[in-house]
Residue, then its C-alpha position, 0 to 999 in steps of 0.5 A: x111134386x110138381x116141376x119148377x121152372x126157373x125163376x119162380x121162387x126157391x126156399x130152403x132151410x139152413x141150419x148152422x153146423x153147431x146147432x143141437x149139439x148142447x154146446x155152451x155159449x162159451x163153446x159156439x163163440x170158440x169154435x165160431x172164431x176158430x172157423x173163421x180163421x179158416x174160413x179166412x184164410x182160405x179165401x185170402x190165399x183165393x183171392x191173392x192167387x197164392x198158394x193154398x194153404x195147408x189145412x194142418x197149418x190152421x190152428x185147429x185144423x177146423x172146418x170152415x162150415x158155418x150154414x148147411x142147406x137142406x134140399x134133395x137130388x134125384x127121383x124119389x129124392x134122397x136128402x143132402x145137406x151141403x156147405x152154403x157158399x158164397x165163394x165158390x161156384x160148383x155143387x157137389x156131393x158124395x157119391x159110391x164108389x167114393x175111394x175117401x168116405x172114410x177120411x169124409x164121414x157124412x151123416x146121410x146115404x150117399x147119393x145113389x144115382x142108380x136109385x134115381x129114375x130122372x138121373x141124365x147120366x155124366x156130362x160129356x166134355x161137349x156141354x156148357x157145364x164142363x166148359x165153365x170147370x176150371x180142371x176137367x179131363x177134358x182139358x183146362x178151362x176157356x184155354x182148353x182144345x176144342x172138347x173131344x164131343x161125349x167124352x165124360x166130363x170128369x172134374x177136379x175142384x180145389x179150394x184154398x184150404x187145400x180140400x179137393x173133390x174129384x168125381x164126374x159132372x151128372x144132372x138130375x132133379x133137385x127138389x126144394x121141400x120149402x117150395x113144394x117143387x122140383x128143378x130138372x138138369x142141374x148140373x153137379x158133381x158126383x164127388x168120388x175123391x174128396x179129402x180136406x177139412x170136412x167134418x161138420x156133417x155136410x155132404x158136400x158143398x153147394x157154390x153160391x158164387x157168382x160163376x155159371x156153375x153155381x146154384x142161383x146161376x143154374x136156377x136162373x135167379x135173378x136173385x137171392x137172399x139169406x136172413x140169418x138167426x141169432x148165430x148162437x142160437x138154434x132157430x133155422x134160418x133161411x135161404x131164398x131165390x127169385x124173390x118178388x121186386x117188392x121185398x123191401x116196399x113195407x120199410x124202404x127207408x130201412x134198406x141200404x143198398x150198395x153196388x157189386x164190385x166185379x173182381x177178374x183175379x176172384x170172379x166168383x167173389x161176392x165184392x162190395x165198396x166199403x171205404x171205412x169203418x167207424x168206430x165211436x167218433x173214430x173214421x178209419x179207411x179200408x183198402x181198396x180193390x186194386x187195379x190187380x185185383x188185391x185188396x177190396x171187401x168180400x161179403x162172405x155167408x161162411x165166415x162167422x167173424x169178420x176179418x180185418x187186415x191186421x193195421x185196420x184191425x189194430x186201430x178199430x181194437x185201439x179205437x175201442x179200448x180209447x172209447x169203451x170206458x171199461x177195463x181190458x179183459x184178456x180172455x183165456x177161452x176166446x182170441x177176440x179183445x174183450x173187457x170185464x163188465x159189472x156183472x153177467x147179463x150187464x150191457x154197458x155202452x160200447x163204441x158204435x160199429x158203423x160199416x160206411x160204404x158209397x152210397x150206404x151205411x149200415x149201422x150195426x146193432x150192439x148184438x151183430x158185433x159183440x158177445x157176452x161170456x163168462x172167462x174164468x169167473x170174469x163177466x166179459x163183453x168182446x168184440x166179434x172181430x178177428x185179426x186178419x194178419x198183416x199178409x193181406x190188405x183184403x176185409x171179409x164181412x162175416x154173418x156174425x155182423x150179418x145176423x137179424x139182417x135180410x141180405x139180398x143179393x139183386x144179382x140182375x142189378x148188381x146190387x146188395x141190400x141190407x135191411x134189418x129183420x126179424x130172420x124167424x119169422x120172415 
């Protein structure tokens, strides 16, 4: 297989942690829901800097995953599939002698450098991938001393949900099956401890932030995309990097296209300028990114539902229930508002959910926020919104609302676009 150099093109599958495993609609809405409010507050304690959360504290206790991507590390290459995040930076995968593989099964072999002819060997503490770690050994960070030269770069990654992996920083080729190529030096870890809230099969995590560390970073991308399939079906969807300037050109009156925020206190967060929210013909307000990094509006591919702070959320639900001409449903299977409807496979009107950013709006289609389910003989349809709590003022755009979209991250411009799409097909 022929070398890649960045930036040509980059395409890899992604296929959602639920997919095959014969659960009913019922099942995936409840498992997605009970995600996302992991998933949520995981990156709510990130984003405000606080304490990380205890995962036992999550009702469930559930994995945040919701898309795994598909590609291979090492000569020949041996298959991972790893978390696809955009809140994180680091790529990582399980490794031997791993001292947790019990506590972290995975479906895969774990990586065997020693089988890898193009394996480089562990970092030392003297390279630019170990400088970008938050905690290494060989000090902390820009506020470490100067780096003790070859000393291996050993690391520990913590996320907000309280899972950690610690191993070593190696490279190697990654090879992209879709593309037809390979990428020599990528920078990952070795993880040789990791314990936390995994159980969706992944080996590990791929960090597709917006640090130095992260996949796009490290493929030179000048941007990336993600086009997801109906969430509760089982068609793969797809991941791409340094996509052509021309993407858009067939439909541009269809594409919305707003500026990214940059955020100090969460650098690698994925911020957008959303103002407001309407529902129907109520306009509501969203915080907005404060002055000491609070608040704002995070665009995140790991959360299924979005997460509203509980005030903004409580008017969206009222305006909802003024608007919606059907009756309440208090749903026992499912947490999200719902209300009953004439008969399974009805889709009485419902309020439009329109996203209002500067300089855009997405109008959402019926199917990117509700769901329709069977509750106890009761037809129902619910809205695919979740109660962040009143702890937070911060939003999290979630790909329940992202789906049947190409989202574009233009990360040389510092731009998103949306544009509706047919995501089987592109």
């Amino acid at each position: 297989m022929p070398p890649l150099r960045p930036p040509s093109p980059v395409r890899m599958q992604l296929i959602h942690t639920d997919a095959g495993l014969g659960l009913t609609l019922r099942e995936l809405l409840q498992r997605m829901s009970l995600r996302s409010k992991a998933r949520a507050a995981r990156l709510l304690a990130e984003a405000s800097g606080g304490a990380e959360v205890t995962p036992g504290a999550i009702p469930g206790a559930v994995p945040d995953t919701e898309y795994l991507v598909h590609f291979a590390v090492g000569t020949p290459p041996q298959a991972v599939q790893l978390t696809l995040d955009t809140g994180s930076d680091l790529i990582w995968t399980q490794c031997p002698p791993c001292a947790s593989c019990l506590s972290f099964p995975q479906p895969l072999p774990y990586f065997d450098a020693s089988a890898s002819s193009t394996f480089a060997g562990a970092l030392p503490c003297s390279s630019k991938a170990c400088q970008a770690l938050p905690i290494t050994s060989c000090g902390t960070g820009a506020d470490a001393s100067p780096s003790p030269g070859n000393q291996t770069c050993a690391y520990g990654y913590s996320y907000g949900d309280g899972s950690v992996t610690i191993g070593i920083l190696v490279s190697d080729t990654f090879t992209f099956p879709d593309a037809g190529a390979a990428v020599p030096d990528l920078a990952f870890g070795c993880g040789v401890n990791n314990t936390g809230i995994f159980k969706s099969n992944e080996t590990g995590i791929a960090g597709f932030g917006r640090g130095a560390l992260s996949l796009p970073s490290q493929l030179k991308a000048d941007n990336f995309s993600y086009c997801f399939t109906d969430i509760t079906g089982t068609a793969p969807s797809l991941v791409q990097a340094n996509l052509p300037a021309n993407l858009f050109s067939s439909d541009p009156a269809a594409v919305q296209t707003v500026t990214l925020i940059q955020n100090p206190a969460s650098p690698s967060f994925y911020y957008l300028p959303l103002t407001g929210i309407t529902v129907g013909s109520t306009q509501l307000s969203i915080p907005a990114l404060t002055a000491n990094g609070t608040g704002g509006t995070i665009i995140d591919s790991g959360t299924g539902m979005t997460s509203l702070p509980h005030d903004v959320y409580a008017l969206v639900a009222s305006a909802f229930v003024e608007q919606a001409s059907l009756p309440a449903f208090n749903a026992t299977s499912v947490s999200q508002l719902c209300f009953t409807v004439p008969a399974a496979g009805a889709k009485p009107d419902v309020p439009k959910l329109v996203l209002e950013f500067e300089g855009a709006s997405v109008d959402l289609p019926r199917e990117s926020y509700m769901f329709d389910i069977e509750d106890a003989g009761v037809s129902a349809t619910c809205l695919a919104v979740n109660d962040g709590g009143g702890d937070t003022d911060t939003t999290i755009i979630g790909n329940y609302q992202q789906q049947n979209a190409h989202v574009l991250y233009d990360l040389a411009n510092n731009k998103l676009s949306f544009v509706p799409a047919q995501c089987d097909k592109v």
